[in-house]
C-alpha positions as a printed NumPy array, in Angstrom:
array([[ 23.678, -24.985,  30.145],
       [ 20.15 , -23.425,  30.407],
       [ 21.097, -20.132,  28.239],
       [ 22.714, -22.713,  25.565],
       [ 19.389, -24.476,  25.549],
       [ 17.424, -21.168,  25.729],
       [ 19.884, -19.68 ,  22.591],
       [ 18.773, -22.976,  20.929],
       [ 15.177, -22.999,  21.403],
       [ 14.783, -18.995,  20.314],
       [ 16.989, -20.412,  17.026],
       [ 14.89 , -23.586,  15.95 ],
       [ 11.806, -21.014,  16.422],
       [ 13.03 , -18.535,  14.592],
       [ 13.982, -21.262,  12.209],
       [ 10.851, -22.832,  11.744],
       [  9.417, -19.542,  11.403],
       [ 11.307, -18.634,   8.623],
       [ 10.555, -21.655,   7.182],
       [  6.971, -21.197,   7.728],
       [  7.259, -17.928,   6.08 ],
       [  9.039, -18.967,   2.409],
       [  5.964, -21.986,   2.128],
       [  3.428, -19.529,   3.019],
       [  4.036, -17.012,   0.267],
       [  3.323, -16.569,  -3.188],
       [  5.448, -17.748,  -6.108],
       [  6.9  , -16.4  ,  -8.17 ],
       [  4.143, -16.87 , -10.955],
       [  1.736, -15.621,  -8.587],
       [  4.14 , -12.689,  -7.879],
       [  4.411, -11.808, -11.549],
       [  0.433, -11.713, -11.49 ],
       [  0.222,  -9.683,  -8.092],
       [  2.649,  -6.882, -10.038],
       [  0.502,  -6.892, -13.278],
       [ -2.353,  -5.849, -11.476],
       [ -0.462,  -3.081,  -9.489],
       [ -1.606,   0.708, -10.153],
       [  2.02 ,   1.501, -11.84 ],
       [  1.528,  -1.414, -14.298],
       [ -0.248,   0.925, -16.854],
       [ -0.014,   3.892, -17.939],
       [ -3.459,   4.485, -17.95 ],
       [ -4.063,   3.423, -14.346],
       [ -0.868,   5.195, -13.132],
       [ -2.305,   8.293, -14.241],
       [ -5.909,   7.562, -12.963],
       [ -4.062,   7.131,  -9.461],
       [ -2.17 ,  10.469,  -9.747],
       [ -5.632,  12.454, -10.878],
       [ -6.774,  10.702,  -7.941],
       [ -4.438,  11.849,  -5.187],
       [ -3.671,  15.267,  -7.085],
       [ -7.815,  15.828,  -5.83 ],
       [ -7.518,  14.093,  -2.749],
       [ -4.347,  16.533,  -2.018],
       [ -6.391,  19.679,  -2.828],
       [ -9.13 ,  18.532,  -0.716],
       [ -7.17 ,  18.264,   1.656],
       [ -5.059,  21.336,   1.065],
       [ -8.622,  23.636,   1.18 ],
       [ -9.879,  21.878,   4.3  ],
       [ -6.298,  22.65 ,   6.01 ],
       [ -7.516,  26.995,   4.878],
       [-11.342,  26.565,   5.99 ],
       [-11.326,  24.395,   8.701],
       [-14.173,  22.519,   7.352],
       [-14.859,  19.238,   6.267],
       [-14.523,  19.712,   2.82 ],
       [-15.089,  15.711,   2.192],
       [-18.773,  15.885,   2.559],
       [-18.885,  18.716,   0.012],
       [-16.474,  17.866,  -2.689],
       [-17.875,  16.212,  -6.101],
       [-15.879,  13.256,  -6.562],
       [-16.53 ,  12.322, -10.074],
       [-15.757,  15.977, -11.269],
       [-11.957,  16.696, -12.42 ],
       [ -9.886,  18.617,  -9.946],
       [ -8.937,  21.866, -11.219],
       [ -5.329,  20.486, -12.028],
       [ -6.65 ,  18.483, -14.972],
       [ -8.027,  21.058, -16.898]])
């Protein structure tokens, strides 16, 4: 009798918390929104993103050779060597 009541409790929690879950999150306007302003929405900021990592990667990718800290040296507003 006590696991059936135990079985039932974990349910109506689990229950409630699902619940609590759907009315919590966003529409589906507000979902549309959310996904407009996501980095692969445009072109132009899907390819800002790339540049982005492409230099992060070599940063990375030269500090993994040196052994340095090659964050404190790197100029990020200059284009990596990839985009020329």
């Amino acid at each position: 009798m006590r696991a059936r009541m135990a079985v039932a409790g974990a349910l109506l929690v689990a229950a409630a918390g699902g619940l609590s879950w759907v009315l919590a999150g966003p529409s589906e306007q507000r979902r549309r929104d959310i996904a407009q302003h996501l980095p692969e929405s445009s072109r132009a900021q899907l390819e800002s993103s790339r540049r982005r990592n492409a230099l992060v990667m070599e940063v990375i990718k030269e500090s993994a050779k040196t052994g340095e800290n090659m964050t404190r040296k790197t100029d990020w507003n200059k284009p990596s060597r990839s985009d020329s």
